[in-house]
Backbone as CSV, one residue per row, in Angstrom:
resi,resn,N_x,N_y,N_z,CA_x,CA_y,CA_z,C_x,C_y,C_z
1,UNK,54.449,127.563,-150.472,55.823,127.914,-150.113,56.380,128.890,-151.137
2,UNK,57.174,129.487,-151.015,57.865,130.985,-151.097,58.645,130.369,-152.190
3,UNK,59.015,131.261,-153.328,60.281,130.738,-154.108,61.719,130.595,-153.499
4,UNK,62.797,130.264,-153.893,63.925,130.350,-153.195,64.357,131.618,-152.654
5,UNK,64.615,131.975,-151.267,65.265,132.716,-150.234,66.322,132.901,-150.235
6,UNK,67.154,133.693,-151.712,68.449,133.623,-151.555,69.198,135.127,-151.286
7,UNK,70.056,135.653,-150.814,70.872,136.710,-150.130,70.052,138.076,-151.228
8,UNK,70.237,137.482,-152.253,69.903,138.787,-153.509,68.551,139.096,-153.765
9,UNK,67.535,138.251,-153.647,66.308,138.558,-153.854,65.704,139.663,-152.500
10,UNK,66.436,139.385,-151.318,66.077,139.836,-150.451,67.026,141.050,-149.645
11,UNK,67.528,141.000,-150.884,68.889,142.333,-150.415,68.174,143.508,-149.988
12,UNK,66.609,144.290,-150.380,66.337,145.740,-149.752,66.276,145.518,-148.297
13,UNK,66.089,144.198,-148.099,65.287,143.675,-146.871,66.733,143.691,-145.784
14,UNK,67.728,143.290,-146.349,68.852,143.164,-145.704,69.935,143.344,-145.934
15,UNK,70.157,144.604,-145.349,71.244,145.797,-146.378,72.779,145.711,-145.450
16,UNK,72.800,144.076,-144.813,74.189,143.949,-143.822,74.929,143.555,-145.249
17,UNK,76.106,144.031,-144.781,77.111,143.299,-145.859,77.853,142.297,-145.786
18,UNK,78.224,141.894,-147.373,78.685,140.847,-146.846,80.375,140.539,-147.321
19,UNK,81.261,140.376,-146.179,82.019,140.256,-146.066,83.249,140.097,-147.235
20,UNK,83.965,140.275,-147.664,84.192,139.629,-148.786,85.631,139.203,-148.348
21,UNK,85.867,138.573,-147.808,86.798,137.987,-146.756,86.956,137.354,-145.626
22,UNK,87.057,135.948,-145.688,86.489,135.635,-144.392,88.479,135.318,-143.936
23,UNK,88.217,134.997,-142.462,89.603,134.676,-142.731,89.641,133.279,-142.164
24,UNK,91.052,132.502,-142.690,91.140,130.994,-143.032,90.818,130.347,-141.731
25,UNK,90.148,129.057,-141.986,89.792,128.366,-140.524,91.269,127.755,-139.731
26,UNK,90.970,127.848,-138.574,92.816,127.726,-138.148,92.874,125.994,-138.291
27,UNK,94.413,126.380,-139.056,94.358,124.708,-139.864,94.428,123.470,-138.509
28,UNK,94.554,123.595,-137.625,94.293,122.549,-136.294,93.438,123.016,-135.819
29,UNK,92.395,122.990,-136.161,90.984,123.744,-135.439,90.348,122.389,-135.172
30,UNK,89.727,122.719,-133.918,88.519,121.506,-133.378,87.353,121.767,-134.441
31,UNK,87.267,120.464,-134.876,85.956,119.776,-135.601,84.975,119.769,-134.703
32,UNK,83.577,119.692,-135.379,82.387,119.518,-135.215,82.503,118.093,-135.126
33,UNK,82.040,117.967,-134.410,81.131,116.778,-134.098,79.320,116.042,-133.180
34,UNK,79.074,115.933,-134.682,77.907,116.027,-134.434,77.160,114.703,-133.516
35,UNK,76.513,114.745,-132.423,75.810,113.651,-131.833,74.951,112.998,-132.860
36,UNK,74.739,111.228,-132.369,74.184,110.457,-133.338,73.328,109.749,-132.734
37,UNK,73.012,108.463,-133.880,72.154,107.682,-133.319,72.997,106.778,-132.298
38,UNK,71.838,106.875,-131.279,72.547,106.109,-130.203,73.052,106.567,-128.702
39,UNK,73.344,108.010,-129.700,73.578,108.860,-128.407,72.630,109.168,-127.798
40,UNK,72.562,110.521,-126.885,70.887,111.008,-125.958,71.262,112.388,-126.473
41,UNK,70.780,113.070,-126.524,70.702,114.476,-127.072,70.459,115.220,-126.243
42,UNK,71.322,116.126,-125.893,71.661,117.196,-124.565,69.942,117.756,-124.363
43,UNK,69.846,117.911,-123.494,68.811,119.181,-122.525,69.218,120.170,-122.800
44,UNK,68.097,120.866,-123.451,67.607,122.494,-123.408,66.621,123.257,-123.131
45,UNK,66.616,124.532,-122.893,65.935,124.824,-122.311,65.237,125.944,-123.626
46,UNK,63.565,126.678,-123.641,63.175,127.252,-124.563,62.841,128.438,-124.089
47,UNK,63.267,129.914,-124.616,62.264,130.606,-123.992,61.222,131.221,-124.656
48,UNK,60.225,131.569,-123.876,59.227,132.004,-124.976,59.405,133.107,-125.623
49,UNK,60.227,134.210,-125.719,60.710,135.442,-126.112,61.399,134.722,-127.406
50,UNK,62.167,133.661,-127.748,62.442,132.966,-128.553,61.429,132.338,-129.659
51,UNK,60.065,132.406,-129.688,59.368,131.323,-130.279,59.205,132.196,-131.130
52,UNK,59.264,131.752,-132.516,58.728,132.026,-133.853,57.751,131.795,-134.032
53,UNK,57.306,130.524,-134.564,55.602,130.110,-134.414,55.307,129.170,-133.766
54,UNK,54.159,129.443,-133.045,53.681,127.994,-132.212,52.329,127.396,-133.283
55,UNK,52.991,126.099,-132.707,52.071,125.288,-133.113,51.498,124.127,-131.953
56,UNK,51.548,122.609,-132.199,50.641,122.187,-130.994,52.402,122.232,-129.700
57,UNK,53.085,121.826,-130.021,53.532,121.900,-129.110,54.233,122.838,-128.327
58,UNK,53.821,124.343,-128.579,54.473,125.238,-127.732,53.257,126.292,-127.639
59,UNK,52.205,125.808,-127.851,50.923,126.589,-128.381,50.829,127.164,-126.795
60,UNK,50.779,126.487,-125.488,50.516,126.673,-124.148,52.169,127.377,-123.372
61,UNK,52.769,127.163,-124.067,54.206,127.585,-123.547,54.718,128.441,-122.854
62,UNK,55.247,128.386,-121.509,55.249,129.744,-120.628,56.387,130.309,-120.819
63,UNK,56.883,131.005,-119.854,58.188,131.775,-120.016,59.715,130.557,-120.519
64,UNK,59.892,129.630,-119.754,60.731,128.361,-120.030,59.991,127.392,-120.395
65,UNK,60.596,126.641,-121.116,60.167,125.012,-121.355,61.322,124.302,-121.925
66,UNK,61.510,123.028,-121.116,62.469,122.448,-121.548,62.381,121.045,-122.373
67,UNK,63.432,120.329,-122.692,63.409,119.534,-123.682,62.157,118.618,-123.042
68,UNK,62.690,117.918,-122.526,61.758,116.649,-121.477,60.499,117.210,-121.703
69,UNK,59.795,118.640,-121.406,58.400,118.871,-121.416,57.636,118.633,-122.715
70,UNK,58.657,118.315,-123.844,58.169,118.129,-125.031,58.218,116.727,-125.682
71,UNK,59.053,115.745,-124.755,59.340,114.378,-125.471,58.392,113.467,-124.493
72,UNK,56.712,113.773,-124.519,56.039,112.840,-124.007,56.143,111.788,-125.462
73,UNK,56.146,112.257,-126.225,56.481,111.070,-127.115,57.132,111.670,-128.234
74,UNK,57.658,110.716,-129.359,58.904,111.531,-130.034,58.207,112.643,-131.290
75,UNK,59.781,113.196,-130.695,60.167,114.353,-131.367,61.365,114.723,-132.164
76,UNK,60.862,115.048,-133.452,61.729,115.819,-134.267,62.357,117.188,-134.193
77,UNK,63.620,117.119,-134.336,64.216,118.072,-134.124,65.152,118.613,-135.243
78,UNK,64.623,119.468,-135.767,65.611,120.206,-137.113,65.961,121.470,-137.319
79,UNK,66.761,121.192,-137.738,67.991,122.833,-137.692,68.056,123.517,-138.731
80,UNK,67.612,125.036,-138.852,67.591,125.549,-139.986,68.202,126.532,-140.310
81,UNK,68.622,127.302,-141.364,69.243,128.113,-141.665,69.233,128.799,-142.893
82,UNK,68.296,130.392,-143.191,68.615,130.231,-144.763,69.647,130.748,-145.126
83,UNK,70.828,130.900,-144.302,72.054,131.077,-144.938,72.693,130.139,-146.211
84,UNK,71.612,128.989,-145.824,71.671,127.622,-146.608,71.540,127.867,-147.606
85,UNK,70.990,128.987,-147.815,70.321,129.490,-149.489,68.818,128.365,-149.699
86,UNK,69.193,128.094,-151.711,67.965,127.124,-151.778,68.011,125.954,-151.154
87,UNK,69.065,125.301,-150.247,69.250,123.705,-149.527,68.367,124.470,-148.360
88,UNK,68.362,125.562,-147.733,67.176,125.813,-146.524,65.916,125.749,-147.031
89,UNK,65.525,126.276,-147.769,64.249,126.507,-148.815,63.422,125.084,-148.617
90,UNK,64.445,124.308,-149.599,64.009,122.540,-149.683,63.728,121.953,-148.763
91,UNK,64.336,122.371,-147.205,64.441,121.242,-146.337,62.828,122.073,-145.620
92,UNK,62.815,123.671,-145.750,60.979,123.812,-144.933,60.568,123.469,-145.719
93,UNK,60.655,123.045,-146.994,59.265,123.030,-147.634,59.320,121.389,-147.296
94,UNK,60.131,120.579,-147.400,60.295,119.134,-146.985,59.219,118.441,-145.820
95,UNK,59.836,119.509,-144.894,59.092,119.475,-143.543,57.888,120.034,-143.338
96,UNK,57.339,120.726,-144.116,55.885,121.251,-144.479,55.200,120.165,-144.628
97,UNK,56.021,119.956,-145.741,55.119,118.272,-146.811,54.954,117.325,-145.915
98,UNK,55.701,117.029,-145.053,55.525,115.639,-144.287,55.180,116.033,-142.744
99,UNK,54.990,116.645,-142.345,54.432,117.508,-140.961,53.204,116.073,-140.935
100,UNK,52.301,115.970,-141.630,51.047,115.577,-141.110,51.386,114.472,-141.394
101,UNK,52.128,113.819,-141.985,53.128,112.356,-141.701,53.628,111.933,-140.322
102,UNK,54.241,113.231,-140.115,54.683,112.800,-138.871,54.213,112.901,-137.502
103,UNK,53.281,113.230,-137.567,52.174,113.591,-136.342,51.639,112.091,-136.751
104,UNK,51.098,112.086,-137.814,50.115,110.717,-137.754,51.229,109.237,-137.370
105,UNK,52.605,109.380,-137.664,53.098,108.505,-137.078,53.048,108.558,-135.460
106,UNK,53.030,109.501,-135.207,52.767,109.225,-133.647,54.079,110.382,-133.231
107,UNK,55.116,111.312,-133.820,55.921,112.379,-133.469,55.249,113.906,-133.444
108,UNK,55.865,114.676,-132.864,55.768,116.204,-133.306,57.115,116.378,-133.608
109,UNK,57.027,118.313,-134.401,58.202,118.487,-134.816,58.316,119.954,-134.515
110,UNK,59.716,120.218,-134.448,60.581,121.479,-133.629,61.572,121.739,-134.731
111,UNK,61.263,123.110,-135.064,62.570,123.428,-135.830,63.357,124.757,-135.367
112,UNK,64.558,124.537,-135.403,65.412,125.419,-134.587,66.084,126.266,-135.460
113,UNK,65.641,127.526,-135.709,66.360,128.044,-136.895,67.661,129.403,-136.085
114,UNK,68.639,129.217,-137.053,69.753,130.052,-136.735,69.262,131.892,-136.875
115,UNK,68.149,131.796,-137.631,68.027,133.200,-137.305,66.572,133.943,-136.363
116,UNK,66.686,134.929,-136.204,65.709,135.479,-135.238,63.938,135.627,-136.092
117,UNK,63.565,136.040,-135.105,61.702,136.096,-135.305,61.554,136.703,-136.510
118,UNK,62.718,138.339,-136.517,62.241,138.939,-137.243,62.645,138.595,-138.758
119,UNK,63.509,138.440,-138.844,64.350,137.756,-140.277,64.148,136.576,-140.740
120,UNK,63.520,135.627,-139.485,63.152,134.351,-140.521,61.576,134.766,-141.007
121,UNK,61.191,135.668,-140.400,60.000,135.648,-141.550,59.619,137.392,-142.406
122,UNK,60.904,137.454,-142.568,61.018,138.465,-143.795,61.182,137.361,-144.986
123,UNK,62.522,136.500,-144.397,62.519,135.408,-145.543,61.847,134.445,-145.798
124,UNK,60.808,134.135,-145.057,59.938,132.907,-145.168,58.642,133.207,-144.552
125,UNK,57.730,134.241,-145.561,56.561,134.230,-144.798,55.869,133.254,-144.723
126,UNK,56.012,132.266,-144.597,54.901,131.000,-144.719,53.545,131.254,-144.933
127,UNK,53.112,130.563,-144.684,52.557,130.159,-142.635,53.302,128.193,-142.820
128,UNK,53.135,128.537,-141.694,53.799,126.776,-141.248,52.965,126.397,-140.388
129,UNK,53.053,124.847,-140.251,52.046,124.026,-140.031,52.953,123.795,-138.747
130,UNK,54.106,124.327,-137.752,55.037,123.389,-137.088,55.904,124.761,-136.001
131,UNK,55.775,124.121,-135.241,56.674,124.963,-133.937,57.985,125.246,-134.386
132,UNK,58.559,126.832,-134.611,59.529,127.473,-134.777,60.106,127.906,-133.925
133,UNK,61.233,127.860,-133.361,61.829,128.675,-132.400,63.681,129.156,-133.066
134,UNK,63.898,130.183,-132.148,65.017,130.902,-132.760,66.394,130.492,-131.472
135,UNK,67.271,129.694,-132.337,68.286,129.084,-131.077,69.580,130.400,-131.296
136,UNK,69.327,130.906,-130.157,69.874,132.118,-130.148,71.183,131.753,-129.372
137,UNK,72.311,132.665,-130.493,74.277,132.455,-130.462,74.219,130.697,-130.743
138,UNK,73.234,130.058,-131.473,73.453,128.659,-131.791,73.630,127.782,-130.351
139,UNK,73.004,127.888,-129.668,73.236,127.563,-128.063,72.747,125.758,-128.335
140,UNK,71.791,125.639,-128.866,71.509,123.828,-129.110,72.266,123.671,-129.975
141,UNK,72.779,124.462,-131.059,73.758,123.401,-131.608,74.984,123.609,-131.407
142,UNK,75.395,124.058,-130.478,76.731,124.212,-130.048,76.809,122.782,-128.989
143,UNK,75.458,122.300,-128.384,75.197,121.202,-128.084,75.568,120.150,-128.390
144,UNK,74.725,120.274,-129.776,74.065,119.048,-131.021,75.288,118.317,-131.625
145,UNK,76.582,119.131,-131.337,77.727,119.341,-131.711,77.809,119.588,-133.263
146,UNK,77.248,120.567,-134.262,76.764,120.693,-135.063,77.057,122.058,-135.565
147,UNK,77.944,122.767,-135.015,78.434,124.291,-134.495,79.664,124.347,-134.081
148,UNK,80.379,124.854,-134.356,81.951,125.351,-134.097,82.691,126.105,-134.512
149,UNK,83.153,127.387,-134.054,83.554,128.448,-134.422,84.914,127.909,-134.995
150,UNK,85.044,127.192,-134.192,86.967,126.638,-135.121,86.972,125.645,-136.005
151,UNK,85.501,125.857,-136.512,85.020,124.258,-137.245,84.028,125.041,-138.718
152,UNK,84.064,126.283,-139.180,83.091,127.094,-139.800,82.697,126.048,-140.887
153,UNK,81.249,126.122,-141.126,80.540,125.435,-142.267,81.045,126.510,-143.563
154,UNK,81.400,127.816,-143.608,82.064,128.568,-145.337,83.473,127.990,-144.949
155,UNK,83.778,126.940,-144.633,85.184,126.615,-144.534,85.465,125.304,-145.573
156,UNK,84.110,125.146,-145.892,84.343,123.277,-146.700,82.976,124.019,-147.534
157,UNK,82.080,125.126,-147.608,81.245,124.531,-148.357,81.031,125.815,-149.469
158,UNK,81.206,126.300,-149.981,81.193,127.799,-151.267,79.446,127.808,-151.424
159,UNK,79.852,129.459,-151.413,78.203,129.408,-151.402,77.611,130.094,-150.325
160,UNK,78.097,130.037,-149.018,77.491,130.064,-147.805,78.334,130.786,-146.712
161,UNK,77.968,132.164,-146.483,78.599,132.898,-146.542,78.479,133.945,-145.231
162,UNK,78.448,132.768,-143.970,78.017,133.185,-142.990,78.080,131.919,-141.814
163,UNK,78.037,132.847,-140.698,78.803,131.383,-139.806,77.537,130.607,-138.751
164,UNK,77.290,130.037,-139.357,76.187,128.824,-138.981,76.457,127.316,-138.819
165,UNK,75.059,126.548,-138.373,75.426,125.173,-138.149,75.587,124.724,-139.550
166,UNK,75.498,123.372,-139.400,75.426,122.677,-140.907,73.973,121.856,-140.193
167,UNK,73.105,121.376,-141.483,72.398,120.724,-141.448,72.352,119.619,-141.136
168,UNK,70.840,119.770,-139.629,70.808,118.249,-139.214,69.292,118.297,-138.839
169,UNK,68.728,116.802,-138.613,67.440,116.253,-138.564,67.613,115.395,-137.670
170,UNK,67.030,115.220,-136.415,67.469,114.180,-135.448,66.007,113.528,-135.412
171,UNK,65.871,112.060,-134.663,64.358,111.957,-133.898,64.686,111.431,-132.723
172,UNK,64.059,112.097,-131.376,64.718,111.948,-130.157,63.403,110.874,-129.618
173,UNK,63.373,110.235,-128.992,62.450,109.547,-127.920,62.059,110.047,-126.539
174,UNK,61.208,109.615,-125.847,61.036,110.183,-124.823,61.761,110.207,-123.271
175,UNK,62.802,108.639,-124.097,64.018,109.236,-122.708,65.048,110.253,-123.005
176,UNK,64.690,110.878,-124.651,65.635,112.118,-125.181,67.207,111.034,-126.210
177,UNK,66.846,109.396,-126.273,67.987,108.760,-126.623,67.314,109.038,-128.394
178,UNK,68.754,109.148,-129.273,68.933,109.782,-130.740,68.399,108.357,-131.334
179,UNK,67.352,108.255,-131.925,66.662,107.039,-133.278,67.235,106.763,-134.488
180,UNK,66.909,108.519,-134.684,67.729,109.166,-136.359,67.693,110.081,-136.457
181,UNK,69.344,110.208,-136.936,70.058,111.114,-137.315,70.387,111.149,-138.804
182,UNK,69.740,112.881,-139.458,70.172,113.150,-140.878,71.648,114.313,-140.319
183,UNK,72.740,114.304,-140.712,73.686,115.164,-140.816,74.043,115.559,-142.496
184,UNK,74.058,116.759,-142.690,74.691,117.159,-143.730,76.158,118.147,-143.775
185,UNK,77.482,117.532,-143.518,78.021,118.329,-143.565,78.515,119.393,-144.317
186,UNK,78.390,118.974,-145.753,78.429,119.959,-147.133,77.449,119.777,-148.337
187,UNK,76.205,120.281,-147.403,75.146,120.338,-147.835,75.289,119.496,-149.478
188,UNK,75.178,118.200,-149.185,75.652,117.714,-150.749,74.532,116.594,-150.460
189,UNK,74.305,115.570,-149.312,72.995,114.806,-149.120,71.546,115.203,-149.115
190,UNK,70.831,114.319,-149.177,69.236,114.722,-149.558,68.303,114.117,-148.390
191,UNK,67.988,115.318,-147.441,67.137,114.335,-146.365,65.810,113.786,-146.795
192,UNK,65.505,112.613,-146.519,64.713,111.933,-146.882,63.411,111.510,-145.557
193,UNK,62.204,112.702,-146.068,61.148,112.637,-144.951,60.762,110.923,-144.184
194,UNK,60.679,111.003,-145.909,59.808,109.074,-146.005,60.903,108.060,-145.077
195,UNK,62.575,108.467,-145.555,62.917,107.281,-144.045,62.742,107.824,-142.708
196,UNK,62.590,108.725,-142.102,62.411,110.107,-140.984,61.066,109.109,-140.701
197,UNK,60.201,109.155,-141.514,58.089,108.700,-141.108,58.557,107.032,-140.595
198,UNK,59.481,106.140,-142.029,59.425,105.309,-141.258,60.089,104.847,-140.192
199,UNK,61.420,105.351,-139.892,61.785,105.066,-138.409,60.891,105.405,-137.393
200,UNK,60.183,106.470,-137.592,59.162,106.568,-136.287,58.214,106.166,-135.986
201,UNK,57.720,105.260,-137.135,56.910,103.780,-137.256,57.501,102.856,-136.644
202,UNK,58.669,102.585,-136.857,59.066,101.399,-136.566,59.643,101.341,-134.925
203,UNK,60.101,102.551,-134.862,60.382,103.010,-133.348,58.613,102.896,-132.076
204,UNK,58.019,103.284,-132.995,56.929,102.825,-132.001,56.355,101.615,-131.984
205,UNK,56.578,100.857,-133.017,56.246,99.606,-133.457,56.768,98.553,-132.077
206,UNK,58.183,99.080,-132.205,58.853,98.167,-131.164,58.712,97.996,-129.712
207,UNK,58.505,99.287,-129.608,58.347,99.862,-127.757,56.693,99.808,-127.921
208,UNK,55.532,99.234,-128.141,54.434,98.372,-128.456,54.266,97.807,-127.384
């Protein structure tokens, strides 16, 4: 994995500017609210013009594919962003590390990153072990409820300097109902793979 991916190291690469003014979030603005455990996690649809990298589960993937075609059994679903700076950095390399954790528990994993084909891998040449796709105008997490223009993540968090989701880690089942949910709303928590491996132990443990 790559050293940290932050705005300055990669400034020849990306010569947009940056704002130096955002303007204030409107003080009665609708909140985010993010779906949880317990809930079912909206239907989406993928297209393949969208895919970053395939791996096993989008390796065959035609023009569409939707959620359901992927939850023959569970699936992880995580949201990325390196607007995040080094908190994006941590969380692929996180999910690198435990990829073959979580297959051997019996999941695959999907990560949905806020930026396109070409820019997430100026900033992250990997290679990755895990199906990438690019959720384009934030369309799943405008879903995920995890996204909100009247809700901006540079509104609570310094640092971050661009209008994206906030960090989340779900594990969906195969009727698509939420197991676990990591939310970070100001990037200040630490997702933790090892409880992620064992809920999806224990989630299959039960339905046995």
């Amino acid at each position: 994995m790559s050293s940290l991916s932050t705005l300055y190291r990669y400034a020849d690469y990306l010569p947009a500017p940056v704002p130096e003014n955002f303007p204030s979030p409107v003080r009665n603005r609708e909140r985010i609210n993010p779906v949880n455990s317990g809930a079912f996690f909206p239907e989406f649809l993928i297209e393949e013009s969208r895919i970053i990298n395939r791996h096993v589960l989008l390796g065959d993937a035609g023009e569409v594919t939707s959620l359901h075609q992927l939850t023959s059994q569970p699936l992880v679903i995580a949201f990325y962003s390196w607007h995040w700076n080094g908190y994006g950095d941590r969380l692929l390399e996180q999910l690198e590390q435990s990829r073959a954790a979580i297959e051997a528990a019996g999941a695959h994993l999907l990560v949905l990153s806020s930026e396109d084909k070409k820019l997430f891998n100026t900033v992250n040449p990997g290679p990755f072990s895990f199906d990438i796709v690019h959720d384009a105008q934030h369309r799943i997490a405008r879903k995920a409820g995890i996204y909100r223009e009247s809700d901006p993540i540079w509104g609570r968090v310094s640092g971050v300097n661009e209008d994206v989701p906030v960090p989340a880690v779900y594990l969906v089942t195969p009727s698509l109902e939420i197991s676990y949910a990591f939310v970070d709303l100001y990037l200040q928590e630490s997702f933790s793979p090892e409880t992620l491996v064992a809920t999806i132990d224990k989630k299959l443990a039960i339905s046995a």
